[in-house]
C-alpha positions in Angstrom: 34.0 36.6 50.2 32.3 40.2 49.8 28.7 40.7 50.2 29.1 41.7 46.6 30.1 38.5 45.6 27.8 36.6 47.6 24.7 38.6 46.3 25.7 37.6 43.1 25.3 33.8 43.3 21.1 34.8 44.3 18.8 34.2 41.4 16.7 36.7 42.3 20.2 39.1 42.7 20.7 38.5 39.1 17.6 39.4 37.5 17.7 43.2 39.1 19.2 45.5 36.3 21.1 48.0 36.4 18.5 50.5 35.6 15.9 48.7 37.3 14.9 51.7 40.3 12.4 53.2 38.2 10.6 49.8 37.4 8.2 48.0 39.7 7.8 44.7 38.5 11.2 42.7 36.5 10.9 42.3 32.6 9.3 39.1 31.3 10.9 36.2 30.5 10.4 36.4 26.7 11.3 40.0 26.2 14.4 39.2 27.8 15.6 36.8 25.2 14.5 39.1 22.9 15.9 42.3 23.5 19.3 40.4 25.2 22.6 40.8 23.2 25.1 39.0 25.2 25.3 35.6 23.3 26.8 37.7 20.2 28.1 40.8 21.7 30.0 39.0 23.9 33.2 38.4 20.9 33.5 42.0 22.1 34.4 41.3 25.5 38.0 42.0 25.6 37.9 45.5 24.0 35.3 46.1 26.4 37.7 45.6 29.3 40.1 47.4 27.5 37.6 50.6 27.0 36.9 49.9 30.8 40.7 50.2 32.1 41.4 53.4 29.8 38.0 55.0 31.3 38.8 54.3 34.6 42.8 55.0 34.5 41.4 58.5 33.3 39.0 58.9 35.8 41.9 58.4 38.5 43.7 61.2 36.5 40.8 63.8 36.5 40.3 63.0 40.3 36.8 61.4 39.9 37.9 58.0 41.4 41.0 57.1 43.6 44.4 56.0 43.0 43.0 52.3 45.2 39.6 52.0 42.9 41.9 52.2 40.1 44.4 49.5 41.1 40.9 47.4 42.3 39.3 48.1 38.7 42.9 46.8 37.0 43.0 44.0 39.3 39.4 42.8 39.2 39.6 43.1 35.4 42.6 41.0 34.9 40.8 38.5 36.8 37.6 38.9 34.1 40.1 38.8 31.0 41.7 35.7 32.0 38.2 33.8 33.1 36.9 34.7 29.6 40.1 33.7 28.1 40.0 30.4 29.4 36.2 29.9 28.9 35.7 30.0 32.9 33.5 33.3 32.4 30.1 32.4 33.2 27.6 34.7 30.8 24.0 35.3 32.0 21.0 36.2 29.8 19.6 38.3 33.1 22.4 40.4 32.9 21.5 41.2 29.0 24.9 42.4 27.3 29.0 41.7 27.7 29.1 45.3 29.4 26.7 44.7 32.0 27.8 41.0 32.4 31.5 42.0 32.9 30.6 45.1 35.2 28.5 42.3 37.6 31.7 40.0 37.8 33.8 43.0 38.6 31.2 44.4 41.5 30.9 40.6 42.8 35.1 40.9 42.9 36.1 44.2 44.3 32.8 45.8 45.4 32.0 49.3 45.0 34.8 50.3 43.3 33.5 47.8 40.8 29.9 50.8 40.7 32.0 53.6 41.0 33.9 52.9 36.8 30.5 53.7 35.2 30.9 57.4 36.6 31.0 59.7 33.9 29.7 57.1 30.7 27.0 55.3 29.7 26.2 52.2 27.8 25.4 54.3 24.7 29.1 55.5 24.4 30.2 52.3 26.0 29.2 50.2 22.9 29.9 52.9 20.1 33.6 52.0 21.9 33.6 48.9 22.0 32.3 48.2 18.3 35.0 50.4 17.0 37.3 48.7 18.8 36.6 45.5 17.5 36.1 46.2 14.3 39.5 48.3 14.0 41.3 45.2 15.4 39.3 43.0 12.3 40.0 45.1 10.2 43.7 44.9 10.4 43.5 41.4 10.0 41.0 41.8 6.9 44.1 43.8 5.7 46.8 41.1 6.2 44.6 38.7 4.4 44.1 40.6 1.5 48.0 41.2 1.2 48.3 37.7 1.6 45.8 36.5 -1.3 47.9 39.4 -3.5 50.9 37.6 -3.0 49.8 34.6 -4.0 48.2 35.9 -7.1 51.6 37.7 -8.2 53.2 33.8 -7.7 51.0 33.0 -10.1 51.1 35.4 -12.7 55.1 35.1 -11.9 55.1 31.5 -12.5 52.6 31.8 -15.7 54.4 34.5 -17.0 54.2 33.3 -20.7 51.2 31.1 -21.0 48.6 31.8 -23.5 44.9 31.9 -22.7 41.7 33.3 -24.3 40.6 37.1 -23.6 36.9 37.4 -23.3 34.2 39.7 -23.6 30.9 38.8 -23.5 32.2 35.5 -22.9 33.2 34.9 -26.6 36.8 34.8 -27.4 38.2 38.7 -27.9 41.9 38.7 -28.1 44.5 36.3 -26.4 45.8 37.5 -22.9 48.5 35.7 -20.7 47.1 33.8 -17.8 49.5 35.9 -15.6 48.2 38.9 -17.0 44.4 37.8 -16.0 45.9 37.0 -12.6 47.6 40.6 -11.6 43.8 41.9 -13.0 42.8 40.8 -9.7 45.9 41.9 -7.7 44.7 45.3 -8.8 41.2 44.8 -7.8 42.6 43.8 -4.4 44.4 46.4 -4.3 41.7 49.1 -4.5 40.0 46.7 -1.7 43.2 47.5 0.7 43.0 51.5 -0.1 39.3 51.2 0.8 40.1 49.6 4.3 43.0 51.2 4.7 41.0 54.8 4.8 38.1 53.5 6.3 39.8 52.6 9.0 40.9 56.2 9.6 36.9 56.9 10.4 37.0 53.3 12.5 39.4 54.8 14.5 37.8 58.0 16.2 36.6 57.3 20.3 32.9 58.7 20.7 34.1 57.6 24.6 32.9 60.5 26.8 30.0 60.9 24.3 28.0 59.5 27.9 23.7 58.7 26.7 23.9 61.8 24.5 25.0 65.0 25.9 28.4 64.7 27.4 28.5 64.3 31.2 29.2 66.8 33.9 32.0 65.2 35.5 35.9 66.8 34.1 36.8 64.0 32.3 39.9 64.2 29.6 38.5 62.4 26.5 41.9 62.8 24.4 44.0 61.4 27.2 41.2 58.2 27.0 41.6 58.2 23.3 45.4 58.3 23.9 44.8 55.5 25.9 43.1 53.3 23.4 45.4 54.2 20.6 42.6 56.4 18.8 43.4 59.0 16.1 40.7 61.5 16.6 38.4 62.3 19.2 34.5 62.7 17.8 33.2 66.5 17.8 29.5 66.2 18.5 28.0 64.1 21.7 24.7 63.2 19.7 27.2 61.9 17.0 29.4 60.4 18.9 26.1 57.6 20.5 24.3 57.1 17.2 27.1 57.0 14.0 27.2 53.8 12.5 28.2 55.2 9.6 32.0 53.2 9.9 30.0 49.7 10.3 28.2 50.2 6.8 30.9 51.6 5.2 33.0 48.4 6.2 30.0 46.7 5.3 30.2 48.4 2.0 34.0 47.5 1.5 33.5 44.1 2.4 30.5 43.6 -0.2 33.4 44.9 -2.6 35.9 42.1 -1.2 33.2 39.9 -2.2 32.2 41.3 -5.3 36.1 40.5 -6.6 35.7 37.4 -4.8 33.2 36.4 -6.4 34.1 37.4 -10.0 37.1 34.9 -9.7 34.8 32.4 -8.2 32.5 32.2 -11.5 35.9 31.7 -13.7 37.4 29.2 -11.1 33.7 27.4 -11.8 33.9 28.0 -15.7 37.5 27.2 -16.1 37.3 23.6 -14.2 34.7 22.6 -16.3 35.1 19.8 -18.9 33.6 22.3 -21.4 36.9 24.2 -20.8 39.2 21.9 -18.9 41.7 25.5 -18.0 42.7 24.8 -14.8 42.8 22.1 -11.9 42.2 22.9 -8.0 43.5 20.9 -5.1 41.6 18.1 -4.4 41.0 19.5 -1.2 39.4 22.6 -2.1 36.7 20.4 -4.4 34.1 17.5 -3.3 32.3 15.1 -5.0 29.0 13.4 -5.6 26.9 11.4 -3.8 25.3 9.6 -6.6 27.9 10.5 -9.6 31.8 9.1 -8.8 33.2 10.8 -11.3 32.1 14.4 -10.2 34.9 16.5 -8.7 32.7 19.7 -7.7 34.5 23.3 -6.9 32.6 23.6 -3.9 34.7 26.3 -2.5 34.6 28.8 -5.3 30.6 28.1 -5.3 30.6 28.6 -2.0 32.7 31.6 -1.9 30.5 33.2 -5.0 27.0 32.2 -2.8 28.3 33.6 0.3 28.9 37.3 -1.7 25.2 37.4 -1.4 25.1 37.0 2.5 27.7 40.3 2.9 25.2 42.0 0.4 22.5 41.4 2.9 24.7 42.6 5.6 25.2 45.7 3.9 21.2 46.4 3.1 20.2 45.1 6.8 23.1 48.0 8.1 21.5 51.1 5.7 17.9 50.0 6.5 18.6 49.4 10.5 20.0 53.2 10.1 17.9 55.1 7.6 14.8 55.7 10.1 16.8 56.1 13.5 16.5 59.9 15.0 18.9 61.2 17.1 20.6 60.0 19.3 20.8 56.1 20.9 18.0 54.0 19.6 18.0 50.4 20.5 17.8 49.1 17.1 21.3 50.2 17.0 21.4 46.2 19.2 21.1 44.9 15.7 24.7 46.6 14.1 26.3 44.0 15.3 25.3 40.3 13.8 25.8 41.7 10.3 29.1 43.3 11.0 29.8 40.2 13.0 28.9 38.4 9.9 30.7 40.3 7.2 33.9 39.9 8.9 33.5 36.1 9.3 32.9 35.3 6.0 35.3 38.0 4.6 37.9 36.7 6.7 37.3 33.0 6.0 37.0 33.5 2.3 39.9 35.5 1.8 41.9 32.4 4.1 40.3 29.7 1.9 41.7 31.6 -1.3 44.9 32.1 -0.6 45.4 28.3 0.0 43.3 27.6 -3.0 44.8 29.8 -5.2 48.5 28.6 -4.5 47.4 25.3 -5.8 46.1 26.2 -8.8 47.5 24.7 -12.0 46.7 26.8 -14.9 46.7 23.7 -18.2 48.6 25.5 -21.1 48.4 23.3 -24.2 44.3 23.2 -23.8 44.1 27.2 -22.9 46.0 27.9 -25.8 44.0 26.1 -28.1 40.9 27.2 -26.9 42.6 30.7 -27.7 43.3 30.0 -31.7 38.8 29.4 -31.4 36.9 32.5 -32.6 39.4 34.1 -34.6 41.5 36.4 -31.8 43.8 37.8 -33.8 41.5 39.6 -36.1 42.4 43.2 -34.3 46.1 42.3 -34.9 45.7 41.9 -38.5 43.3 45.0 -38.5 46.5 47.2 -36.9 48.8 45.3 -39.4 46.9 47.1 -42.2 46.6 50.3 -40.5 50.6 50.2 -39.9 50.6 49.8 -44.3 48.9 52.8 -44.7 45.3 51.4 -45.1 42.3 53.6 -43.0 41.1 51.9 -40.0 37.3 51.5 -40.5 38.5 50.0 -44.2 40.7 48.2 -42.4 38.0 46.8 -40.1 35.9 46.1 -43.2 38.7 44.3 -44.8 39.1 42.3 -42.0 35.8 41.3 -41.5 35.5 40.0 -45.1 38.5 38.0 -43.9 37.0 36.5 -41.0 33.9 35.4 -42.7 36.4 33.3 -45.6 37.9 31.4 -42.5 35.0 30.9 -41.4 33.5 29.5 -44.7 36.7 27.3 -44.7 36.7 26.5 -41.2 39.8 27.5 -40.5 41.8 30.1 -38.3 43.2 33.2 -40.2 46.6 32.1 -39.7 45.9 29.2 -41.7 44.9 31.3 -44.6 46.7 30.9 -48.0 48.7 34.0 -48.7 46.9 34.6 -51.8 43.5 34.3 -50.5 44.9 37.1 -47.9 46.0 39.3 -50.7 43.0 39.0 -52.4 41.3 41.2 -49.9 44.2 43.8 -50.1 47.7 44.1 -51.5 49.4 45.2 -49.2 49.4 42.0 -46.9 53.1 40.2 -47.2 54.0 37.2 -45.8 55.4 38.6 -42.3 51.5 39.0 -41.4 51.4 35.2 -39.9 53.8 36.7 -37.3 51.3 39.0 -36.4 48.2 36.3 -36.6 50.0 34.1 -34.5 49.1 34.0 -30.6 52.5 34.6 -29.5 52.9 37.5 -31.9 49.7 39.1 -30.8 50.5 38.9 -27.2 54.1 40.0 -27.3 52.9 43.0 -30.0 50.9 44.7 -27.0 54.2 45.5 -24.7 53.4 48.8 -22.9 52.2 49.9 -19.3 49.6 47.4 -18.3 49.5 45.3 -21.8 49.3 41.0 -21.9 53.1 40.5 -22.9 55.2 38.1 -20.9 57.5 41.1 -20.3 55.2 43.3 -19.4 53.8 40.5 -17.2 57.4 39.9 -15.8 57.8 43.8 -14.9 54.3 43.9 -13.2 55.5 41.1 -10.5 58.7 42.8 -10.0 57.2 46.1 -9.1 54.9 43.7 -6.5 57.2 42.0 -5.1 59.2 45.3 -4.3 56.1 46.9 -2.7 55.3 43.4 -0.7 58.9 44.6 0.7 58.7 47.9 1.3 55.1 47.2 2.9 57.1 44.2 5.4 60.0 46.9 6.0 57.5 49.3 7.1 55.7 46.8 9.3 58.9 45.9 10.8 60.0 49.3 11.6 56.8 50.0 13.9 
């Protein structure tokens, strides 16, 4: 056993820092657990060591260490990976953070190669590393899941192709829509969500490594052959930059609050629609609870959950623009708190994306009570507006006309397709009896069949073109 290693196992070994020559007396006790990181930071652990092996293997290469420290580093590391793998890796709050936690294992294993791998770096560059890393690697996944939930939302429109449902706005009945049709809404927002991540992971992707505390180091290192290394696209321009941009964390902060914005939007209708009131849709029972006093409650608890925990990424968002907007140049040790609420945003992004897609599969949509919910509130009214305009008649006379309309169904407390002929006629002449084709549901549905319209057809043609690019995004995953 080295010295190293035996030094290690001293109490009093453990509370000396790495920084600690300039101090004369150790910090206290409580401003330890305060200003420590390692018991969240240390989810980054793995990256680290990867950051570690690349900055090392190119310190071999530039000559700075030697061909033996590197094998030592490699070795001593693979040791580290697999203890914290396994849960073995034993964590001390002395040591403060994962970096200088793992760099203490790796002294107490190989020695002073173990001191020679900080040459050239410093913690400040070490972490801006580290967090990309991890968050590039979450990001991905992010990215899966949202493909996922898209798939099973194009199921579902696929499946309910054809079945009629009311159109709101303001939440009063506007014009009948196809339940498949309100499901590929959302495919698109998701869409827009993937985009987002897809190009903010460009900026994720950029190694400030060889950035050092702020002003570059004096040693030759190679930072494109490290960023080679890592599987970085870019290499950050500016040393002062490269320590203190945090800029990718809010912005993925920022396209997570939009994951749960969309989230959250289907939430509200998932509560809405599973109401008595409306009785649209039922869940899996195991995506529901119930009461504790009331047995007959069966409670959406994950869509309220899911539309509650949009509020906590909001948070994470304002706590990353406020941690940032008074920071000068360069390292500031508020940047410590960046990580919980990215930490954060991609645990309940990640879990609420998971709990949809299994949620949403089970979904059944209940025809025969949407579609009579959709004859309520007269949503044909704009069809029998264009019917008029197609016979010649002015459309603000038309609107008139139809309004007069309205308010005699409404006297007689009936739909307009139950209207009389006569009394249809009697507000203009030029109605003939293939109008209840148009004031039916089905007729007003199938009437708006163009690019992006409600009709079954339409519907049908929108899932085909998402199922081909679900394969043309799988063939290009499988070519890489």
């Amino acid at each position: 056993m080295s010295q190293a290693q035996d030094n290690s196992n001293d109490p009093l070994h453990a509370k000396k820092k790495a920084w600690s020559g300039r101090f004369s007396e150790p910090v206290d006790a409580f401003v330890l657990r305060y200003t420590a990181s390692v018991d969240f930071d240390k989810r980054m652990a793995l990256v680290d060591i990867d950051g570690s092996v690349a900055h090392a293997t190119m310190l071999e290469k530039v000559g700075v260490i030697s061909a033996k420290d590197l094998e030592d580093i490699k070795r001593g590391m693979a040791q580290i990976r697999e203890e914290i793998q396994s849960g073995k890796f034993e964590w001390q709050l002395e040591l403060e953070d994962v970096h200088l936690n793992i760099e203490a294992r790796l002294t107490a294993l190989i020695g002073d190669a173990g001191k020679r791998l900080h040459t050239g770096r410093s913690r400040n560059d070490q972490v801006a590393t580290d967090i990309r890393l991890y968050l590039r690697g979450e990001v991905d996944e992010i990215i899966k899941r949202v493909e996922h939930l898209q798939e099973v939302l194009v199921a579902q429109a696929e499946k309910n192709y054809n079945v009629i449902m009311p159109g709101f706005t303001h939440m009063q009945v506007a014009q009948p829509v196809t339940f498949g049709h309100h499901m590929l809404a959302y495919v698109e927002m998701l869409e827009r969500d993937r985009a987002r991540l897809l190009d903010l992971r460009h900026r994720v992707n950029s190694s400030p490594q060889g950035s050092a505390a702020l002003a570059g180091t004096t040693y030759p290192i190679d930072r494109e052959y490290t960023a080679k290394l890592l599987g970085f696209e870019t290499v950050s321009q500016n040393s002062l930059d490269g320590v203190s941009d945090r800029d990718f964390a809010i912005e993925f902060c920022a396209a997570a609050s939009l994951i749960m914005m969309h989230i959250s939007r289907l939430s509200e209708e998932l509560v809405i629609w599973m109401s008595q009131r409306f009785g649209f849709i039922k869940l899996p029972d195991r995506f529901t609870t119930g009461s504790s006093i009331m047995p007959q409650k069966k409670n959406p608890d994950v869509p309220e959950t899911a539309r509650g925990k949009s509020g906590r990424v909001f948070g994470d968002l304002m706590t990353m623009l406020t941690l940032m907007k008074g920071t000068p140049l360069a390292y500031n040790k508020d940047f410590q708190e960046d990580k919980e609420p990215v930490f954060d945003a991609i645990d309940t992004v990640k879990d609420t994306l998971r709990a949809f897609c299994d949620m949403m599969a089970g979904v059944e949509p209940q025809a025969e009570t949407m579609h009579q919910a959709a004859q309520m509130g007269f949503p044909t009214a704009t069809d029998l507006a264009d019917y008029l305009v197609r016979h010649g008649v002015p459309f603000r006379t038309a609107h008139d006309i139809v309004g007069q309309t309205v308010r005699a169904a409404a006297e007689r407390n009936c739909g307009l397709e139950q209207l009389p002929l006569e009394v249809l006629q009697g507000f203009c002449d030029k109605i003939e009896p293939d109008v209840y084709s148009v004031l039916s549901l089905e007729g007003s549905v199938n009437a708006r069949n163009h690019l992006g319209g409600t009709a079954p057809n339409q519907v049908l043609a929108q899932t085909k073109r998402w199922e081909k690019i679900f394969a043309e995004r799988a063939a290009a995953k499988a070519s890489k």
